[in-house]
Backbone and ligand atoms as CSV (ligand in chain L), in Angstrom:
chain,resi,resn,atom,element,x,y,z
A,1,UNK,N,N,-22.900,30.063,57.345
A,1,UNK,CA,C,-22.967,30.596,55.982
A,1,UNK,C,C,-21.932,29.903,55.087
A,2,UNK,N,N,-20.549,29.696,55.928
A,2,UNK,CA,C,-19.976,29.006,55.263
A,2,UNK,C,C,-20.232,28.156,54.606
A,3,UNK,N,N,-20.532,26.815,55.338
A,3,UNK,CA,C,-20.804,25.885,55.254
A,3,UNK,C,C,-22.376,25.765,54.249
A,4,UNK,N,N,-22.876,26.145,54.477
A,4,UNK,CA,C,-24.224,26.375,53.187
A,4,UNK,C,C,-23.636,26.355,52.001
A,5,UNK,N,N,-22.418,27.277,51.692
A,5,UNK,CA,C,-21.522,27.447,50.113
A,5,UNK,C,C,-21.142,26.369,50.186
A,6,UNK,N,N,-20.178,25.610,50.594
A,6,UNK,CA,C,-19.868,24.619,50.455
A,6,UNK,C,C,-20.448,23.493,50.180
A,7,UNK,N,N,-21.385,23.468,50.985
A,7,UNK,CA,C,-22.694,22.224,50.483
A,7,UNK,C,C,-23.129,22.589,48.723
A,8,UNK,N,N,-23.498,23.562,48.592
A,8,UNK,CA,C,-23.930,24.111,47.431
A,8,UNK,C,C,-22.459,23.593,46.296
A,9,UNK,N,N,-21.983,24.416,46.870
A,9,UNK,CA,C,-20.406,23.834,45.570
A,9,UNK,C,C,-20.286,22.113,45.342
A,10,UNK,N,N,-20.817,21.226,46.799
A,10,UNK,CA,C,-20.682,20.002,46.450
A,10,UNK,C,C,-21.749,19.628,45.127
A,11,UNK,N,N,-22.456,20.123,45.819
A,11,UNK,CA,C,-23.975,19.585,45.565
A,11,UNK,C,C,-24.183,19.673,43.354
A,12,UNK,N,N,-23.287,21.215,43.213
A,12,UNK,CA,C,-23.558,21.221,41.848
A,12,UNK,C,C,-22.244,20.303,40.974
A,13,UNK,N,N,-21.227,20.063,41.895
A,13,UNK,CA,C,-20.447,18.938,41.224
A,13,UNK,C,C,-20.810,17.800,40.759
A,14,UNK,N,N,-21.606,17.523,41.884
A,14,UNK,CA,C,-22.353,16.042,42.084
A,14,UNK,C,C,-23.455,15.980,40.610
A,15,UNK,N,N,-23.820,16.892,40.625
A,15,UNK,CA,C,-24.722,17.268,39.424
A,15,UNK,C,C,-24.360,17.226,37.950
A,16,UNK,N,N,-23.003,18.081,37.687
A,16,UNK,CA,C,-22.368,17.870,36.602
A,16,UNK,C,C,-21.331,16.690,36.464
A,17,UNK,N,N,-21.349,16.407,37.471
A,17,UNK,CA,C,-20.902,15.022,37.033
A,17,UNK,C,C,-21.828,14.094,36.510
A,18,UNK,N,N,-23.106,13.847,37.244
A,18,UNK,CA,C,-23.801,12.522,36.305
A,18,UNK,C,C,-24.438,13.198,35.431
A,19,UNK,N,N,-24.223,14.275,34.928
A,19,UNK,CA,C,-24.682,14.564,33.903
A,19,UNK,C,C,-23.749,14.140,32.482
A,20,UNK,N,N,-22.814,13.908,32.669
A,20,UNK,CA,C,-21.529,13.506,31.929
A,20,UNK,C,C,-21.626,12.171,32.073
A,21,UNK,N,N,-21.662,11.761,32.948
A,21,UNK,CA,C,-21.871,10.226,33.155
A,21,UNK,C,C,-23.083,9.182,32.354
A,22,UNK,N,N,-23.995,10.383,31.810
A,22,UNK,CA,C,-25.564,9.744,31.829
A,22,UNK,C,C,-24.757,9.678,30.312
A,23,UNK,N,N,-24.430,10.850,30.087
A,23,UNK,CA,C,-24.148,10.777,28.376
A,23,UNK,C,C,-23.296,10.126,27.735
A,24,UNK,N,N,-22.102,9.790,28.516
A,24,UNK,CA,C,-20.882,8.828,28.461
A,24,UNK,C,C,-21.557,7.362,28.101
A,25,UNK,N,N,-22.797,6.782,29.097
A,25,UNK,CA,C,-23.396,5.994,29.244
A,25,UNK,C,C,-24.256,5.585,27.873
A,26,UNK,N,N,-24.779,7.023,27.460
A,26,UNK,CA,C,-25.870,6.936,26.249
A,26,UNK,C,C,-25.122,6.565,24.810
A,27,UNK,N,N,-23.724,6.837,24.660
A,27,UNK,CA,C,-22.880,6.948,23.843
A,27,UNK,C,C,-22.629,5.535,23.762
A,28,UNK,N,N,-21.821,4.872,24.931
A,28,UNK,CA,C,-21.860,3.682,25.053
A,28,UNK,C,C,-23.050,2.819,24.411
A,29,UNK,N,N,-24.146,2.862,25.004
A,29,UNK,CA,C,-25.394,1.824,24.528
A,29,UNK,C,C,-25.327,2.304,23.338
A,30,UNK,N,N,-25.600,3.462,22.766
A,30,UNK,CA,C,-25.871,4.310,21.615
A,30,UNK,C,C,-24.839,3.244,20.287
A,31,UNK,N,N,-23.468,2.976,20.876
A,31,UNK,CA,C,-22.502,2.214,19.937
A,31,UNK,C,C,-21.237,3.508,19.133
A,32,UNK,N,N,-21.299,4.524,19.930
A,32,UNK,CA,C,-20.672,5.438,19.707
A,32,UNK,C,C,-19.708,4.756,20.197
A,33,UNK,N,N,-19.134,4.760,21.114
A,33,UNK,CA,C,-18.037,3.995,22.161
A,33,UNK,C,C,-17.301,3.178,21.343
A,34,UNK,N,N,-17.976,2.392,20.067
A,34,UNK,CA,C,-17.099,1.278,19.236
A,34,UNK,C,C,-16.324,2.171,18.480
A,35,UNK,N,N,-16.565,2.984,18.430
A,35,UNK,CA,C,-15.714,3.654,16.800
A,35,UNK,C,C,-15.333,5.503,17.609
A,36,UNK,N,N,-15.515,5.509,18.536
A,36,UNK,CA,C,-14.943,6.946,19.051
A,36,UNK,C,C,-15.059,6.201,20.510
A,37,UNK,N,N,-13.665,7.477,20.922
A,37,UNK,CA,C,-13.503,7.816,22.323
A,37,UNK,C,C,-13.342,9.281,22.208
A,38,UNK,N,N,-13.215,9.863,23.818
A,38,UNK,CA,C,-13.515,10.911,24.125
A,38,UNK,C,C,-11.622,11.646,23.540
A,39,UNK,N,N,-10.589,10.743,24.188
A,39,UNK,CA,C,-9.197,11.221,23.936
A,39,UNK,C,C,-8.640,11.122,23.010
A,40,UNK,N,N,-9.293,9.717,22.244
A,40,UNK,CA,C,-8.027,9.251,21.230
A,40,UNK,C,C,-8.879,8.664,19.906
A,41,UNK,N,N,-8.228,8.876,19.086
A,41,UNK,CA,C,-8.891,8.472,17.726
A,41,UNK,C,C,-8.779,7.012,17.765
A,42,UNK,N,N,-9.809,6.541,17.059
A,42,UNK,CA,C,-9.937,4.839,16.814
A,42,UNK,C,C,-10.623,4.785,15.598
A,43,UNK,N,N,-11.848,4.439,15.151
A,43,UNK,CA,C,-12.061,4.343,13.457
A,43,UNK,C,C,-12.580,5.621,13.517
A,44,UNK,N,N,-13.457,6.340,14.479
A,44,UNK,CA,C,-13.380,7.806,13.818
A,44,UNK,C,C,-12.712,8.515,15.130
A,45,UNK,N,N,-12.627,9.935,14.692
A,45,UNK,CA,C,-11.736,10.968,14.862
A,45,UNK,C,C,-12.526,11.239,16.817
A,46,UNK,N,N,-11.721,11.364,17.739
A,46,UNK,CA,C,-11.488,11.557,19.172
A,46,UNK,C,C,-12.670,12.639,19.460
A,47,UNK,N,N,-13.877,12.668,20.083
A,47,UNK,CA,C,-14.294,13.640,20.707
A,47,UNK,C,C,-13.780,14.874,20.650
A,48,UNK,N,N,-12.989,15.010,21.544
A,48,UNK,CA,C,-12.589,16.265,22.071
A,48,UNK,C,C,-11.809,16.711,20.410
A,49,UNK,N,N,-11.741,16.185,19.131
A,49,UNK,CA,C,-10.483,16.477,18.456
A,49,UNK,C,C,-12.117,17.327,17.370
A,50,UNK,N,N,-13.383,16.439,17.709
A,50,UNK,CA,C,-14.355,17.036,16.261
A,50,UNK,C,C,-14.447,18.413,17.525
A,51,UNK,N,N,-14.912,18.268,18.545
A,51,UNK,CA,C,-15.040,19.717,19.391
A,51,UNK,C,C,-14.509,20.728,18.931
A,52,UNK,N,N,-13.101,20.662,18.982
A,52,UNK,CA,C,-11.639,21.711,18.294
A,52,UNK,C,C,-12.632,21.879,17.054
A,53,UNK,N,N,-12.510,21.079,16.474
A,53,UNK,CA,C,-12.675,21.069,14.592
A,53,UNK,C,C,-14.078,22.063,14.139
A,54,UNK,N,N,-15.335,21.878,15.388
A,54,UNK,CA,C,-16.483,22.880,14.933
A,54,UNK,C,C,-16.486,24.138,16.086
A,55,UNK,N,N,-15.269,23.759,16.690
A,55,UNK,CA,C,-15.767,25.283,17.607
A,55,UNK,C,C,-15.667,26.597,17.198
A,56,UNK,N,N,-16.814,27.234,17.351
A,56,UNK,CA,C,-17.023,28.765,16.634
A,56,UNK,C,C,-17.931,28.708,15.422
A,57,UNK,N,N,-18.528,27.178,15.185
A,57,UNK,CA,C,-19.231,27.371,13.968
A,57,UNK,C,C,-20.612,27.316,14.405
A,58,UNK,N,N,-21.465,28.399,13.823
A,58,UNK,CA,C,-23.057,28.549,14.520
A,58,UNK,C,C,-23.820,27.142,14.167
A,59,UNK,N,N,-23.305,26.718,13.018
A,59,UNK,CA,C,-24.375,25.580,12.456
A,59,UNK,C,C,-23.981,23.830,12.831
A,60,UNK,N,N,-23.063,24.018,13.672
A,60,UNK,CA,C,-22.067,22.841,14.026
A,60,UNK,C,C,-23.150,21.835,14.571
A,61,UNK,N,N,-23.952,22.232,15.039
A,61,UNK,CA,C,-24.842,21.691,16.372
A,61,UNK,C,C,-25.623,21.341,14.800
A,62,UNK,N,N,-26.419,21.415,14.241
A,62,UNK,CA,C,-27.007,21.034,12.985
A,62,UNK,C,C,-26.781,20.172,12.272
A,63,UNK,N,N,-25.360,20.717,11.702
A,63,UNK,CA,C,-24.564,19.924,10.764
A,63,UNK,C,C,-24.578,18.457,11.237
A,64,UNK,N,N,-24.067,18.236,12.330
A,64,UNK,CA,C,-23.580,17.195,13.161
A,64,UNK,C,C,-24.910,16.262,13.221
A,65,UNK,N,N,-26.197,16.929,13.708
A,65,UNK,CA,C,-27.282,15.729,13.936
A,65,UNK,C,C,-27.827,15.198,13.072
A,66,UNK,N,N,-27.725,15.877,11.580
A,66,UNK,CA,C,-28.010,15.966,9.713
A,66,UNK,C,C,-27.023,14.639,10.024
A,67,UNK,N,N,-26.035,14.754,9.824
A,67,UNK,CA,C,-24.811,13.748,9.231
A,67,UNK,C,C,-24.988,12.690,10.035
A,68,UNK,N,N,-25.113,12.565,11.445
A,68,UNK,CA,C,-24.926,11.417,12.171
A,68,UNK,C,C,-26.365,10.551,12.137
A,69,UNK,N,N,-27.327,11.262,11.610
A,69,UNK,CA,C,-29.087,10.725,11.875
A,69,UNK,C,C,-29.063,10.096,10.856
A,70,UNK,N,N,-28.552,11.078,9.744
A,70,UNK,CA,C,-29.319,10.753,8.043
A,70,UNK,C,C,-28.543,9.286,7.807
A,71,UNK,N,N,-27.139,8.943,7.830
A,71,UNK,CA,C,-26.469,7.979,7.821
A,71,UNK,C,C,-25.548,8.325,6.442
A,72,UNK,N,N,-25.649,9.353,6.291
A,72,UNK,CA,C,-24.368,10.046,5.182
A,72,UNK,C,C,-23.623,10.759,5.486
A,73,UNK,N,N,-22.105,10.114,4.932
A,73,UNK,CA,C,-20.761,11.147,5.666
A,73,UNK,C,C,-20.398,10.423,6.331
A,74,UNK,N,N,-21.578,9.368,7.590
A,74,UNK,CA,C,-21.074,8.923,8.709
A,74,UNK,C,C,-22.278,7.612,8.796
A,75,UNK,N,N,-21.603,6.390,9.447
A,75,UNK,CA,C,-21.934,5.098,9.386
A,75,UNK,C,C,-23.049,5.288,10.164
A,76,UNK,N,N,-24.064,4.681,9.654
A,76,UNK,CA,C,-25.705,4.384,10.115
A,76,UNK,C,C,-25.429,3.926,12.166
A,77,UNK,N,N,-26.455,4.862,12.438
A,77,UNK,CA,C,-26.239,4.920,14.155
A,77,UNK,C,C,-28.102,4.497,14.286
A,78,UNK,N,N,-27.785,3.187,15.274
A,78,UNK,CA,C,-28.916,3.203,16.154
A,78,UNK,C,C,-29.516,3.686,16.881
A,79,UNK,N,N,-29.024,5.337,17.482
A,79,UNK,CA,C,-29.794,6.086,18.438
A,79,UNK,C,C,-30.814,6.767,17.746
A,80,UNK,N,N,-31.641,7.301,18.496
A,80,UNK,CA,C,-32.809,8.213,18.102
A,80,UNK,C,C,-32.545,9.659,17.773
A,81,UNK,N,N,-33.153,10.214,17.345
A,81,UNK,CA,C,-33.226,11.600,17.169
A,81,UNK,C,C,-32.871,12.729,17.791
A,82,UNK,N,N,-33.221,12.099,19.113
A,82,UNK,CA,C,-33.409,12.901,20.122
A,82,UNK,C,C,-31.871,12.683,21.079
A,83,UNK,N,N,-31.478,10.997,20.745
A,83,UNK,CA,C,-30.336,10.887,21.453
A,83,UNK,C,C,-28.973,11.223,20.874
A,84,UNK,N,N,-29.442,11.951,19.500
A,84,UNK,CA,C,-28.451,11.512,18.641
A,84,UNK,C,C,-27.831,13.383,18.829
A,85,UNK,N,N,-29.236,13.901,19.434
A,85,UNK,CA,C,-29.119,15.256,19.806
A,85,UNK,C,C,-28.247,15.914,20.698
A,86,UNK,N,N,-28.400,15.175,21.554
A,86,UNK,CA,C,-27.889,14.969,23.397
A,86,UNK,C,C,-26.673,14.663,23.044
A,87,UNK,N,N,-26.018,13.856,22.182
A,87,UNK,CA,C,-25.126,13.308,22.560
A,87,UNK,C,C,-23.959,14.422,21.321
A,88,UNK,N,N,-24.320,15.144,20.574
A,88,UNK,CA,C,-23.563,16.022,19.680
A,88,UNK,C,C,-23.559,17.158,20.393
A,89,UNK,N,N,-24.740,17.693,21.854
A,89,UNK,CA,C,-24.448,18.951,22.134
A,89,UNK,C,C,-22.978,18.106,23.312
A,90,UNK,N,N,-23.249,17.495,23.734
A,90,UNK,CA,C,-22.119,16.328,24.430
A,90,UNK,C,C,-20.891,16.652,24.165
A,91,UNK,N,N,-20.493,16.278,22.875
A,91,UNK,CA,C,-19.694,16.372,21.885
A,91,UNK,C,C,-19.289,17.723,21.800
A,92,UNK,N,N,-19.441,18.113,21.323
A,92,UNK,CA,C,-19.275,19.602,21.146
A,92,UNK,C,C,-18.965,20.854,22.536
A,93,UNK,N,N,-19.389,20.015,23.697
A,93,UNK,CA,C,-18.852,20.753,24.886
A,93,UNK,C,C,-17.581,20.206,25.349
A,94,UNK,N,N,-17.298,19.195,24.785
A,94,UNK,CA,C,-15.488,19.438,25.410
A,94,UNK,C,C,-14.420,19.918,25.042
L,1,HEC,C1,C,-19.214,2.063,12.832
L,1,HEC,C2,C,-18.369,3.062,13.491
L,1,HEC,C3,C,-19.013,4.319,14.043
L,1,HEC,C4,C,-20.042,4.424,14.935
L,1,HEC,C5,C,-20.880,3.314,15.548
L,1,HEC,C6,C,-20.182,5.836,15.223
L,1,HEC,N1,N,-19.273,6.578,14.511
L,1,HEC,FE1,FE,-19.074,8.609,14.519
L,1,HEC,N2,N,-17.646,8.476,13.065
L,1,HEC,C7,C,-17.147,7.295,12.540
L,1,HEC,C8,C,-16.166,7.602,11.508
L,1,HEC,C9,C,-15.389,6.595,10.691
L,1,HEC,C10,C,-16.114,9.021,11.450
L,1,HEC,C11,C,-15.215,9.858,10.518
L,1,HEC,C12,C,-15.873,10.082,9.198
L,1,HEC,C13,C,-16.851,11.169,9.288
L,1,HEC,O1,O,-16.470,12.335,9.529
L,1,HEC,O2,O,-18.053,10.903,9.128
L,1,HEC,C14,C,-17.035,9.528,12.448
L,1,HEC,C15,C,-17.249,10.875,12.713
L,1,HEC,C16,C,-18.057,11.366,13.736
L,1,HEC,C17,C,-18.209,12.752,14.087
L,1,HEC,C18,C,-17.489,13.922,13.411
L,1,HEC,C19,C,-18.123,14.235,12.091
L,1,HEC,C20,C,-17.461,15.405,11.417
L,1,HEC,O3,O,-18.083,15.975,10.521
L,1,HEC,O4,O,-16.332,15.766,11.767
L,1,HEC,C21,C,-19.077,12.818,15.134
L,1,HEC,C22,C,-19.566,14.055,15.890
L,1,HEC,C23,C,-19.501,11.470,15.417
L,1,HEC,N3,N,-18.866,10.605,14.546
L,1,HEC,C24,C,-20.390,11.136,16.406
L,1,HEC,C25,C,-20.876,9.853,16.626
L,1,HEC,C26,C,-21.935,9.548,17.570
L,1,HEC,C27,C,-22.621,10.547,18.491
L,1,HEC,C28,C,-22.154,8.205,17.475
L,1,HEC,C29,C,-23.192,7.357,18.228
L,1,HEC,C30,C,-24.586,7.731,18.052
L,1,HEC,C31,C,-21.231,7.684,16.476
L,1,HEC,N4,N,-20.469,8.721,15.978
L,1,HEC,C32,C,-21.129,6.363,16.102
L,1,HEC,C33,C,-17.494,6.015,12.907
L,1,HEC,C34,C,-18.537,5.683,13.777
């Protein structure tokens, strides 16, 4: 029985990890990676620092895919719609 939990505890690490990994990845190709990182500010403001900045706001998740899609507020991005989605709920979870 033990050992069943344990497998299980690996098993969903293993999981949330490339799930972080896939998006880290999408960000990268995406061209996010040139102008943000996850720790530290570079031409725009650090991941984890816009996270702080919308947490608690219901419309954050909105706001964010408006501004980063439309190409106002914030420099014209080559991802899609859909990636541009993925990668702000991303954002917003650290
Ligand atoms: C050419 C450089 C550049 C690229 C490429 C870029 N950004 Fe930005 N980003 C910025 C700058 C500069 C800001 C700060 C100005 C602003 O708030 O729009 C910013 C701000 C942001 C913000 C915070 C906006 C706010 O209202 O606080 C988010 C979230 C964001 N970028 C996500 C992304 C994502 C996701 C991608 C990839 C699809 C991306 N950025 C690509 C330069 C870039």
């Amino acid at each position: 029985m033990k050992m069943i939990a344990m497998t299980l505890v690996a098993a969903v690490g293993l999981v949330a990890t490339s799930v972080a990994s896939a998006q880290d990845a999408l960000a990268k190709s995406s061209g996010c990676l040139n102008c943000h990182a996850v720790d530290t500010k570079k031409m725009g403001p650090a991941f984890k620092d816009v996270a702080a900045k919308y947490k608690g706001k219901a419309d954050a998740e909105a706001t964010l895919e408006t501004k980063i899609s439309s190409g106002k507020g914030h420099p014209a991005v080559k991802a899609s719609a859909d990636d541009v989605k993925s990668l702000v709920k991303w954002v917003l979870s650290m």
